[in-house]
C-alpha positions as CSV (number, residue, x, y, z in Angstrom):
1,X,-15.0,12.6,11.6
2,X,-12.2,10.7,10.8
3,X,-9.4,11.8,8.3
4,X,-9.3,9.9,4.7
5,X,-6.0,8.3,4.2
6,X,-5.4,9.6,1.0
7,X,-5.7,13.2,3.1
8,X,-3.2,11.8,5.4
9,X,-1.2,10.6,2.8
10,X,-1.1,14.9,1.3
11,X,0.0,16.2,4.8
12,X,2.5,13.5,5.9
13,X,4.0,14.6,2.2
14,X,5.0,17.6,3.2
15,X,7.4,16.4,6.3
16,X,8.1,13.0,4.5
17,X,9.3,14.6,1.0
18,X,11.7,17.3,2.3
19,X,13.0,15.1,5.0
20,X,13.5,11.8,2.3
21,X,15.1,14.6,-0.1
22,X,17.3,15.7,2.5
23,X,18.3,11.7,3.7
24,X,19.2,10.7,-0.3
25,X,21.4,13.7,-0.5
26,X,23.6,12.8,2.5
27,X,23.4,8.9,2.3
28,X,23.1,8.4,-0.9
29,X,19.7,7.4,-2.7
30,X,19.7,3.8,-2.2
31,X,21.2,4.1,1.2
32,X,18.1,6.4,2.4
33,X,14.9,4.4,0.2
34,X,16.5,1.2,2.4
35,X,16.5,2.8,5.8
36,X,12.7,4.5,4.8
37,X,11.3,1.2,3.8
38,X,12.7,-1.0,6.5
39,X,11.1,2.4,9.3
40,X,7.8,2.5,7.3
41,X,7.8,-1.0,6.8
42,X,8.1,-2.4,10.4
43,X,4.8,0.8,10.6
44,X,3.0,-1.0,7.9
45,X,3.3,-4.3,9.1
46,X,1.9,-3.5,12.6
47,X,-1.0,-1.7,10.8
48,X,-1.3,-4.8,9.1
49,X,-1.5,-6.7,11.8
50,X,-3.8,-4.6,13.8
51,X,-6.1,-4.7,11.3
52,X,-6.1,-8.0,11.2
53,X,-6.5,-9.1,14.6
54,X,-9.6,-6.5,14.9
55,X,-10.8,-7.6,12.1
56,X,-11.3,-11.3,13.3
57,X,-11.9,-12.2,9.7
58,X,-10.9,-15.8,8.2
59,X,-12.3,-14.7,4.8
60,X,-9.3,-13.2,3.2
61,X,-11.1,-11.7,0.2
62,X,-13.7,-9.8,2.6
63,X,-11.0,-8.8,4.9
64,X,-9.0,-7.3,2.4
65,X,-12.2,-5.6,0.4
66,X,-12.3,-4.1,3.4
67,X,-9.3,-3.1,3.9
68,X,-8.7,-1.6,0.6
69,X,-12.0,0.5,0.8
70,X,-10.6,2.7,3.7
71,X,-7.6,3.4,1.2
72,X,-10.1,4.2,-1.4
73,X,-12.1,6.5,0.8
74,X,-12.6,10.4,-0.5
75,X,-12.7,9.0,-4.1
76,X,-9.1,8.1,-4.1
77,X,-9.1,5.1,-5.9
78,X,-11.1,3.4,-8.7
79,X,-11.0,-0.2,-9.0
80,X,-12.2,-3.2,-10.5
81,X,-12.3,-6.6,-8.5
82,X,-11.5,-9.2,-10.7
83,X,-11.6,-12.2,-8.3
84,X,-12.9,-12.1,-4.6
85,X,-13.3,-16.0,-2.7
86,X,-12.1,-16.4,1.0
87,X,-8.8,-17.4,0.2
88,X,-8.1,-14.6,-2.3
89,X,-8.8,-10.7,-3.7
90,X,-7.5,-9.5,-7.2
91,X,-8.2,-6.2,-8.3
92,X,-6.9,-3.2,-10.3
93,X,-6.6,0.2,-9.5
94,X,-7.6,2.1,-12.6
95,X,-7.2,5.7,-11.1
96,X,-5.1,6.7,-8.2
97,X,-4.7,9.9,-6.4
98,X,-2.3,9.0,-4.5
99,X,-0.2,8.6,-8.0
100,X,-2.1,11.8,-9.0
101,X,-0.6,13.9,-6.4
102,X,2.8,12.3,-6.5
103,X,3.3,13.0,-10.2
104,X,2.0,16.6,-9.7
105,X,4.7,17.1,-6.9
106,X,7.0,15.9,-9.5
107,X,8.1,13.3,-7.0
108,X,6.5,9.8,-8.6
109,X,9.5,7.8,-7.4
110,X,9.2,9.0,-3.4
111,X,5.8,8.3,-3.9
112,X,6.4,4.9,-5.1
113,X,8.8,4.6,-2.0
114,X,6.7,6.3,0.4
115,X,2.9,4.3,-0.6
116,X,3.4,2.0,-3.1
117,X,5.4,-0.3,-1.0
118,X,3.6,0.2,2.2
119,X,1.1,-2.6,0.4
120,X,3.6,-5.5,0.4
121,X,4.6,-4.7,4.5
122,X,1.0,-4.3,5.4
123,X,0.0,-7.4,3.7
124,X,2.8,-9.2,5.5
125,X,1.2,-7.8,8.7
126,X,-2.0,-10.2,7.7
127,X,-0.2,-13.2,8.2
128,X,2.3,-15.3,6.9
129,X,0.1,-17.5,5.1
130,X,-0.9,-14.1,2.7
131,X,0.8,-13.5,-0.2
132,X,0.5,-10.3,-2.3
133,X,1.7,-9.6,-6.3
134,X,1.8,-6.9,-7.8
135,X,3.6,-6.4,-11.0
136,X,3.1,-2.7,-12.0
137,X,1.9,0.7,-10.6
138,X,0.1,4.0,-11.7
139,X,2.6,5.4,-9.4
140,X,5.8,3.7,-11.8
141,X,3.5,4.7,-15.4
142,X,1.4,1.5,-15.7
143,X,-1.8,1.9,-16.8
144,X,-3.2,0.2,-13.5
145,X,-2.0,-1.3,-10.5
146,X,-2.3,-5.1,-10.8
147,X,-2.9,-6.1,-6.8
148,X,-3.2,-9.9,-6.1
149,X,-3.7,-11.0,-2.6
150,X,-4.0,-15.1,-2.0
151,X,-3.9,-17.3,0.9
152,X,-0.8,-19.8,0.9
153,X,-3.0,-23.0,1.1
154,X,0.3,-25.3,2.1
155,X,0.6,-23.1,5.5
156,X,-2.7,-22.0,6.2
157,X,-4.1,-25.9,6.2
């Protein structure tokens, strides 16, 4: 059995909060978010790209259904798709426990740092014609996440 990533996401916390913490108080907080996004980015991108290649999918809005329902795994996320065609997926995430957890560490901005922007690096990972927007988070005190993936039709053609 493999473990749910919002499970991983719970024990990673424990190293990944004390150790950020720890970074912001002797680099200074936008010194130490820029040096954890640009190491967890360059991780999310690969992922990205992994999951691409194994994935062997030219349909952008399957691949990325997909994709988003082994983030959604344990109940983590509730959604609603609001466009899926094979050059795009639009959803929003209603309820998140990853956002959920966060808040109840009192730590909603390293979770923002530490998950929320993983999405825009692992999206890069699927190629550079795939373009992700998102607007607002559960994690920053939006209602919902607004996630919209296209396909770049100029440099996928």
């Amino acid at each position: 059995m493999t473990v749910s990533v919002i499970a991983q996401a719970k024990i990673q916390a424990q190293i990944l909060v004390p150790l950020v913490k720890a970074l912001q108080a002797e680099l200074g907080e936008a010194r130490a978010d820029a040096l954890v996004r640009k190491a967890l980015g360059d991780l999310y991108r690969g992922f990205g790209e992994e999951f691409w290649k194994a994935k062997n999918e030219t349909d952008l809005g399957k691949a990325v259904s997909s994709a988003f329902k082994t983030y959604a795994r344990d109940d983590a996320l509730a959604y609603d798709v609001i466009e899926q065609t094979q050059d795009s997926f639009a959803f929003d995430v209603k309820r998140c426990a990853y956002a959920e957890f966060y808040k109840a560490l009192g730590e909603p901005e390293l979770g923002f740092l530490l998950i929320c922007t993983a999405d825009f690096a692992t999206a890069e990972g699927f190629g550079p014609d795939v373009r992700l927007t998102r607007t607002q988070t559960i994690m920053q005190g939006a209602p919902h996440c607004n996630f919209r993936y296209r396909r770049d039709l100029g440099e996928s053609q």
